[in-house]
C-alpha positions as a printed NumPy array, in Angstrom:
array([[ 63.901,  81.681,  14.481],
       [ 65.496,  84.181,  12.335],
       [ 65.088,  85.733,   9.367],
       [ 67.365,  83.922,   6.98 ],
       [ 66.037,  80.371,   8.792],
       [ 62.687,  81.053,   8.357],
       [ 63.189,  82.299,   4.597],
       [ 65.564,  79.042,   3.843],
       [ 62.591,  76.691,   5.761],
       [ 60.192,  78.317,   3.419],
       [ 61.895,  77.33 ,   0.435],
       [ 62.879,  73.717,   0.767],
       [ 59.015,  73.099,   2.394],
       [ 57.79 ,  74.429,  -0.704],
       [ 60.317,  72.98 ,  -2.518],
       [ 59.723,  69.418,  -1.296],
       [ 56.027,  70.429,  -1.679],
       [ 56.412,  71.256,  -5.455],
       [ 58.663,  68.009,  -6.131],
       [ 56.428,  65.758,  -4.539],
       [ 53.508,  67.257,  -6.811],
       [ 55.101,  66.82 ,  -9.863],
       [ 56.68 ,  63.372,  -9.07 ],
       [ 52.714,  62.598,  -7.766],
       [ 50.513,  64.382, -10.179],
       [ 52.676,  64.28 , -13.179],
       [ 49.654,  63.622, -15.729],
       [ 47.645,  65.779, -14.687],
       [ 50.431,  68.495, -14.777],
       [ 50.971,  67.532, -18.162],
       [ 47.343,  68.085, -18.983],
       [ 47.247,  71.423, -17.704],
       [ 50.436,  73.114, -19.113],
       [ 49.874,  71.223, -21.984],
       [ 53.229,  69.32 , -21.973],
       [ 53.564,  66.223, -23.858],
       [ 56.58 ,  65.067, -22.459],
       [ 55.509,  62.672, -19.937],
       [ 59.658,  62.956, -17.916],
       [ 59.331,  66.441, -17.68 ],
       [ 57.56 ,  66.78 , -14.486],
       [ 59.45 ,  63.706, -12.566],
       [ 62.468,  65.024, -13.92 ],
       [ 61.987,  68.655, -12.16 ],
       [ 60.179,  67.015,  -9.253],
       [ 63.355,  64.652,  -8.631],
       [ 65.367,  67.762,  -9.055],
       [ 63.586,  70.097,  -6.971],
       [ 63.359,  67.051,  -3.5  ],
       [ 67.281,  67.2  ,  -4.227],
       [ 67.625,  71.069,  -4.143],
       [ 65.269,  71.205,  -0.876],
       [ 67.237,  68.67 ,   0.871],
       [ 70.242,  70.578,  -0.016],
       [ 68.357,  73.472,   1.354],
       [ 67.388,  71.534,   4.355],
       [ 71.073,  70.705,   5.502],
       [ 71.958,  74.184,   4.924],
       [ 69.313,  75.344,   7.183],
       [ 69.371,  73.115,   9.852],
       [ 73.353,  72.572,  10.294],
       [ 75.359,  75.05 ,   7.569],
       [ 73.635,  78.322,   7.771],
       [ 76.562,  80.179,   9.162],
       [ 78.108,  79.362,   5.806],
       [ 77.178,  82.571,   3.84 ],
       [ 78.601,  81.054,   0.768],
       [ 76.315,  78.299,   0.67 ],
       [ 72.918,  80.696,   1.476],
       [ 74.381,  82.478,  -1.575],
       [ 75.304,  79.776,  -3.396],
       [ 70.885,  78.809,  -2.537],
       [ 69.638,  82.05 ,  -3.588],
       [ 71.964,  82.05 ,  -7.084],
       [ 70.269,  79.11 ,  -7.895],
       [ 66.37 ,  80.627,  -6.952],
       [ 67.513,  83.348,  -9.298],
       [ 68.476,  80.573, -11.924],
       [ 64.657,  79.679, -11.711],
       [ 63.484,  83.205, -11.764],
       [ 65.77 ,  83.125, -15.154],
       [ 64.585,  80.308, -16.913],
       [ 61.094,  81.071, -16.283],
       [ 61.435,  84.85 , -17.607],
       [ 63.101,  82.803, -21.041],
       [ 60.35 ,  80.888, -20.744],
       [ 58.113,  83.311, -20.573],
       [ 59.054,  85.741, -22.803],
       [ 60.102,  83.519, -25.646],
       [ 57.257,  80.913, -25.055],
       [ 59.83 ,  77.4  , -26.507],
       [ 57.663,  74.786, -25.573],
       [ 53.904,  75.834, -26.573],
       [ 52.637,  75.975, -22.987],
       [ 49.283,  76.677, -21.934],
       [ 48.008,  80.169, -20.411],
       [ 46.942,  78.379, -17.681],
       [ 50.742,  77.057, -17.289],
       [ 52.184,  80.062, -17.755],
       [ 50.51 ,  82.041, -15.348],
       [ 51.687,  79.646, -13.073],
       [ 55.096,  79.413, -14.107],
       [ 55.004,  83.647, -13.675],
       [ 53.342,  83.293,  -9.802],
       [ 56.032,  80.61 ,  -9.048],
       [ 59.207,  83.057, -10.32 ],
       [ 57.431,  85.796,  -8.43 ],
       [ 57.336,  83.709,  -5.184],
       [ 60.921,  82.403,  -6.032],
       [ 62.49 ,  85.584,  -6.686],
       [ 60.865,  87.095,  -3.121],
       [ 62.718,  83.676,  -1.279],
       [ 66.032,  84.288,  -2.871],
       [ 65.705,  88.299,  -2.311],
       [ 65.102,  87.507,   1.364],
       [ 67.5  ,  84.895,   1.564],
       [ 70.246,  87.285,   0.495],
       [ 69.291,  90.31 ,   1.728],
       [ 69.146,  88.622,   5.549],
       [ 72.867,  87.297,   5.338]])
């Protein structure tokens, strides 16, 4: 396996992973970040079992396609993004708890899409 495969299989498994947690323990994800919004989590779960397919098909049959590996890793650093503004300029009153795991999960996005890239 190289690299770049093993870096994309990475991120859809814990991509589907992540989806399937939200979609499955969406209460209790509310509980701990301290969301009221009971759509937010199925609404990023749905999104994230989309991306990992996407991720998936690139992996298993498209990744000679540099473009699309790019076009993967420009949207992990969309997530590394959002989660900085998130951080930074707290919007939504989220717990400590939920914010520390918002930071580990940038972190641990930011390293895929780095890799990702940088393996082209």
């Amino acid at each position: 396996m190289t690299k770049l495969r093993l870096y994309l299989t990475i991120n859809y498994a814990f991509s589907a992973l992540s989806g399937l947690v939200m979609l499955l323990f969406s209460e209790k994800l509310n509980q701990i970040f301290q969301v009221p919004d009971p759509l937010l989590f199925p609404i990023i779960g749905v999104n994230l079992l989309v991306f990992a397919g996407f991720v998936f098909y690139v992996t298993g049959w498209q990744i000679e396609r540099s473009v699309l590996v790019k076009v993967i890793s420009l949207l992990d650093a969309g997530w590394v993004v959002g989660s900085a503004v998130i951080l930074l300029f707290g919007p939504f009153g989220i717990s400590t708890v939920g914010l520390w795991i918002i930071a580990i999960v940038a972190i641990w996005i930011g390293f895929l899409g780095f890799k990702q890239y940088s393996n082209l």
